[in-house]
MITIDREN-938658 format. One record per atom (N, C-alpha, C): residue in one letter; y, z negated, x. Coordinates in steps of 0.001 Angstrom, whole numbers, padded with zeros to 6 digits, always signed. Atoms other than C-alpha are relative to their C-alpha. Example, Ala and Ser with C-alpha at 12.3 -4.5 7.8 and 13.67 -1.06 7.14 Angstrom:
A-001190+000000+000890 A-004500-007800+012300 A+001200+000000+000900 S-001190+000060-000820 S-001060-007140+013670 S+001090-000730-000770 
// end
This chain:
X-001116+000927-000106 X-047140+017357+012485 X-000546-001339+000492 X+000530+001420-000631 X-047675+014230+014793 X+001261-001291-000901 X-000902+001137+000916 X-045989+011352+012744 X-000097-001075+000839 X-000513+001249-001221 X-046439+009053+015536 X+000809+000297+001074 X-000840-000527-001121 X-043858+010707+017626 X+001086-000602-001004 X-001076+001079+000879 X-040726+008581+016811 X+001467+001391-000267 X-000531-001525+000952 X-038784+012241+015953 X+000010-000120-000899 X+000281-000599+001594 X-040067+012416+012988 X+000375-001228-000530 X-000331+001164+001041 X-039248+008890+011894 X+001783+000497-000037 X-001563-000105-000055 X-035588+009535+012967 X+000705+001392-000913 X-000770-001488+000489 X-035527+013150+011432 X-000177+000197-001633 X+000276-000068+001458 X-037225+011655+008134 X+001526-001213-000552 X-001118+000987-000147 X-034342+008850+008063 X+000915+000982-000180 X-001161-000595+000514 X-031588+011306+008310 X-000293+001066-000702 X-000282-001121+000746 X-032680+013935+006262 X+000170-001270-001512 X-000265+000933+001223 X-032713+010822+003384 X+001455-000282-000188 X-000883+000025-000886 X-029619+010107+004719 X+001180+000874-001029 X-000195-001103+000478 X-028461+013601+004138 X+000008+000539-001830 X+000482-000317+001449 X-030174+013777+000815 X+000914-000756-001124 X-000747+001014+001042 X-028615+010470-001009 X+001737+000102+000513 X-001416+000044-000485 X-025459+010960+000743 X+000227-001125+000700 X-000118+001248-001626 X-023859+008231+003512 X+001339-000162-000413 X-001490-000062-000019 X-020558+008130+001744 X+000033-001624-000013 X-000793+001270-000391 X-018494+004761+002086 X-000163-000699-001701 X-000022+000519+001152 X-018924+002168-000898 X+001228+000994-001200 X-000971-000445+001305 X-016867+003187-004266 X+000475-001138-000615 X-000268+001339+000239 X-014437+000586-005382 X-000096+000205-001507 X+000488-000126+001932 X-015109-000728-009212 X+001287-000591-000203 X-001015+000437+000448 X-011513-001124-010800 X-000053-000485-001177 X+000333+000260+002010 X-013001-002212-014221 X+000830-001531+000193 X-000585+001515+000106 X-011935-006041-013479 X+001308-000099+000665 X-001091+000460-000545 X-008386-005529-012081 X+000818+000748-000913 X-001051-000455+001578 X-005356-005525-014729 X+000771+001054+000777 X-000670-000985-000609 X-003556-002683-013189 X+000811+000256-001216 X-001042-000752+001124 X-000038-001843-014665 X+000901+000949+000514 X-000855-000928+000064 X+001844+001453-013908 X+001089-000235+000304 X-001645+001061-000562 X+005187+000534-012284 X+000702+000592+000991 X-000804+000146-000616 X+008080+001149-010644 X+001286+000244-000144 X-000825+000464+000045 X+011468+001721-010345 X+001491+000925+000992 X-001250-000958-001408 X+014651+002669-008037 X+000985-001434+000647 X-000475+001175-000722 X+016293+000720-005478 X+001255+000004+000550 X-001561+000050-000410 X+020094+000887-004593 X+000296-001150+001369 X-000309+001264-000711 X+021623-001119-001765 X+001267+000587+000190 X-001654+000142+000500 X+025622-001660-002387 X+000379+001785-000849 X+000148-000939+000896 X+025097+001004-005145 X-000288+001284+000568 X+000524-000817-000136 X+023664+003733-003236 X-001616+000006+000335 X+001371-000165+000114 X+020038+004993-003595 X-000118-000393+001743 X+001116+000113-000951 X+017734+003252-000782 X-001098+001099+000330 X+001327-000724-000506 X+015862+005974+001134 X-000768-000589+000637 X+000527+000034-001026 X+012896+005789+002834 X-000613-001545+000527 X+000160+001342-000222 X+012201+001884+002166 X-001172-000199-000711 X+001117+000780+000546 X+009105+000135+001753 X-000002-001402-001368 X-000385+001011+001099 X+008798-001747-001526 X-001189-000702-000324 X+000861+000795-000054 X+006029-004519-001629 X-000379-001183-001317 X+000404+000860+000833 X+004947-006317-004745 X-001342-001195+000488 X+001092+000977-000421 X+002937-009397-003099 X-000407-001340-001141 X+000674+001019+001138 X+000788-011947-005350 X+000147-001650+001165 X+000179+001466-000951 X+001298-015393-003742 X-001025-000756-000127 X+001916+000763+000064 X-002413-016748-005231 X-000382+000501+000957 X+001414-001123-001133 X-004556-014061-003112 X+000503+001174+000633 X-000688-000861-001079 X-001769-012564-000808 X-000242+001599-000004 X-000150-001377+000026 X-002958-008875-002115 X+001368+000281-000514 X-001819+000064+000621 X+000080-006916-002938 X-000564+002117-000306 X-000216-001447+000299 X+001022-003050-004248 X+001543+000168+000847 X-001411-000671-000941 X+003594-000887-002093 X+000266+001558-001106 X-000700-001423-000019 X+005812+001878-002605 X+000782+000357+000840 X-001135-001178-000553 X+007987+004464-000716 X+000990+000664-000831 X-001289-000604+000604 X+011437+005008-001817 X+000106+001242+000282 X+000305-001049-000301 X+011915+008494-002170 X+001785+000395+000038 X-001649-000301-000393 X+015815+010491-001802 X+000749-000659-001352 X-001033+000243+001450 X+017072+009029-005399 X-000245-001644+000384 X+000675+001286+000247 X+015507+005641-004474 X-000558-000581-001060 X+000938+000417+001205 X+012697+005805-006739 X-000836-000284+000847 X+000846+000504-000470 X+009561+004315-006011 X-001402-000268-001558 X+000982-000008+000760 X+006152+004148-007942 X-000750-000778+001197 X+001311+001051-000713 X+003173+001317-006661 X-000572+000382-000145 X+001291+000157+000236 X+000150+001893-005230 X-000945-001308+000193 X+000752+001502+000430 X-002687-000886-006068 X-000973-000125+001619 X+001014-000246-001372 X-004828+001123-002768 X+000519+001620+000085 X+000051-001014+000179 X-004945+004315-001465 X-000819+001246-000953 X+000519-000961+001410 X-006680+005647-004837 X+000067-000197-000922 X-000459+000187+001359 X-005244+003906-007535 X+001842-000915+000440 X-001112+000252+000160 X-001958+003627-008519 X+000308-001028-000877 X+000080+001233+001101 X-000337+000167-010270 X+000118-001323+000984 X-000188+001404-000690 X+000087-003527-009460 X-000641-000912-001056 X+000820+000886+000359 X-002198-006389-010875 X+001775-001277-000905 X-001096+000954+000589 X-000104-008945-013521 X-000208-000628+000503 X-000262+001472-000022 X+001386-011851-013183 X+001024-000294+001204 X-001455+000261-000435 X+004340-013575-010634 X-000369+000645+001203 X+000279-000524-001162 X+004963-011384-007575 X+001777-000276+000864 X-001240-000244-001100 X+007152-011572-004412 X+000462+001250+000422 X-000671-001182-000523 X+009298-008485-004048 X+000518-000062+001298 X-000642-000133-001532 X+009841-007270+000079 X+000352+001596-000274 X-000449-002153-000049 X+011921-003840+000434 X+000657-000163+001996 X-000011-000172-001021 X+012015-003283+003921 X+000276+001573+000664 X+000382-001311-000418 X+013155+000035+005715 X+000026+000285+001147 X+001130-000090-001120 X+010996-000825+008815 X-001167-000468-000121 X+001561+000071+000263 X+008176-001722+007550 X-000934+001087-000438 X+000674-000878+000349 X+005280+000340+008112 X-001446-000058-000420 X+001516-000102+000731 X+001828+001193+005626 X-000262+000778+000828 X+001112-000763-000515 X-000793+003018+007093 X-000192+001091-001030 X+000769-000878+001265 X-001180+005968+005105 X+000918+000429-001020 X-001386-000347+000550 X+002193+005653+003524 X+001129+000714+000450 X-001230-000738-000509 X+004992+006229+005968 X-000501-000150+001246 X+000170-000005-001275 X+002964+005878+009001 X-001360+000482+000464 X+001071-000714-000011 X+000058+007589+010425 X-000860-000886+002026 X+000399+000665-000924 X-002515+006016+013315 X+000897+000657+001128 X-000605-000384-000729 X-001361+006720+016728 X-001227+000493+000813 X+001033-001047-000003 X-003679+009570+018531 X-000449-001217+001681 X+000891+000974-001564 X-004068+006936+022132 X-000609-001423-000593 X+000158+000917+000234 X-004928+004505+019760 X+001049-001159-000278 X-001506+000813-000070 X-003091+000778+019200 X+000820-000015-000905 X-000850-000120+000986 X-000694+000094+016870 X+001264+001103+000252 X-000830-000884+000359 X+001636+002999+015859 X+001523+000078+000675 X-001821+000259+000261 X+005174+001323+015946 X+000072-001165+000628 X-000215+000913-001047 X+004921-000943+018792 X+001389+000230+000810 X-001546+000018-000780 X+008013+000752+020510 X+001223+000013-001003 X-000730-000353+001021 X+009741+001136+017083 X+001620-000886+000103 X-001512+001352-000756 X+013732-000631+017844 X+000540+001166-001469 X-000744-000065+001086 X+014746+001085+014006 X+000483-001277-000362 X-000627+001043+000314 X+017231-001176+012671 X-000291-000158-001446 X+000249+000182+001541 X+016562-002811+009327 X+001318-000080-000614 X-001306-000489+000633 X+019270-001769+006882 X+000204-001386-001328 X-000054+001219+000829 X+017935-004544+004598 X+000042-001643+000090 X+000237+001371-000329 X+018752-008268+004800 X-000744-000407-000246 X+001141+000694-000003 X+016358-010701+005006 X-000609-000495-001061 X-000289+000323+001107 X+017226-012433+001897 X-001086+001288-000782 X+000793-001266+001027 X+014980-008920+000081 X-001349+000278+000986 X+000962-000404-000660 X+012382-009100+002845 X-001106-001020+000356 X+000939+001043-000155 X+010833-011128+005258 X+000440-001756-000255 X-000173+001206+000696 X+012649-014476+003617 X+000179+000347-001625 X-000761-000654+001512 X+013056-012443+000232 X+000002-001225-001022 X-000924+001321+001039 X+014584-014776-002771 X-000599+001217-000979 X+000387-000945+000989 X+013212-011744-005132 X-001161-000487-000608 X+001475+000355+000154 X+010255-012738-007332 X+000530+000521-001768 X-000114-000835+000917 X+009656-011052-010624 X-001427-000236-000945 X+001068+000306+000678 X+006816-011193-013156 X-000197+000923-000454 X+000467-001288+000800 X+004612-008348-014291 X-000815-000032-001019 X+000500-000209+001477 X+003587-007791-017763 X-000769+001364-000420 X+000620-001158+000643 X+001612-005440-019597 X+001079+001399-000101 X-001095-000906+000381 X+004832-004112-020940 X+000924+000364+000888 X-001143-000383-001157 X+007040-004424-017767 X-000372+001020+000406 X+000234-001406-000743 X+007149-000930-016247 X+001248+000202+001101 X-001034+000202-000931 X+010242-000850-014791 X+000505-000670+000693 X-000403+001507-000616 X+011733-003097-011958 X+000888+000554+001222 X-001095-000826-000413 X+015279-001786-010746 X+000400-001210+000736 X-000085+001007-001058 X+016391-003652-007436 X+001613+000962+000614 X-001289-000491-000227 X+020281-003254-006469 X+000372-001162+000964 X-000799+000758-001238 X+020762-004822-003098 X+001291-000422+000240 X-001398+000092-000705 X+023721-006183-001368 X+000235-000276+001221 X-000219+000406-001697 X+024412-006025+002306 X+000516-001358+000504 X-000633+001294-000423 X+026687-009035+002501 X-000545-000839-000766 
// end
């Protein structure tokens, strides 16, 4: 075995590589209050399908989403591997054109953003979105957080 042939450095490198594994960091959730949550969303008393529901933190602009489902329920995720929303005062957006990655929308195969030609009409006023007047506070104990729109 010639060890000064630069092969072998490259083939000792990835077999280590190989060995320890090459996976992607692991996130540590020990320091984030995560609370279990969600809810159902009506707009002029019928269940909201199919709407994006956004719990945003106005300190450090992270936020938890959900996807309304046919009853207009909805459960938050914190990421795509934990479920929950962090306490304390949040801005509620329910939007049903707004699209997650991974939620209700998937990359686009030429590349580019997804939903660049997207002309869906938003069913929700602004007032619950992108000017939303909604803001809510999450508690240990809050679990539930029932949202009953109104068109006009």
């Amino acid at each position: 075995m010639n060890l000064k042939n630069p092969w072998y450095k490259w083939l000792s490198i990835g077999s280590l590589l190989m060995f320890f594994g090459c996976g992607g960091p692991v996130a540590d959730y020990s320091m984030v209050d995560l609370v279990n949550t969600g809810g159902t969303v009506t707009l002029d008393g019928s269940p909201l399908v199919g709407a994006v529901v956004t719990f945003e933190d106005p300190t450090d602009d992270t936020f938890s989403y959900g996807l309304t489902d046919a009853n207009g329920k909805y459960t938050l995720q914190f990421d795509s591997e934990m479920k929950g929303v962090k306490t304390g005062k949040k801005v509620v957006r329910i939007s049903t054109t707004k699209k997650i990655l991974g939620l209700n929308s998937a990359p686009s195969a030429e590349g580019g953003d997804p939903d660049a030609k997207r002309t869906d009409k938003e069913l929700v006023p602004e007032k619950y979105n992108k000017k939303s007047t909604l803001e809510i506070e999450v508690t240990k104990g809050a679990v539930q957080f029932d949202f009953d729109l109104q068109s006009k």
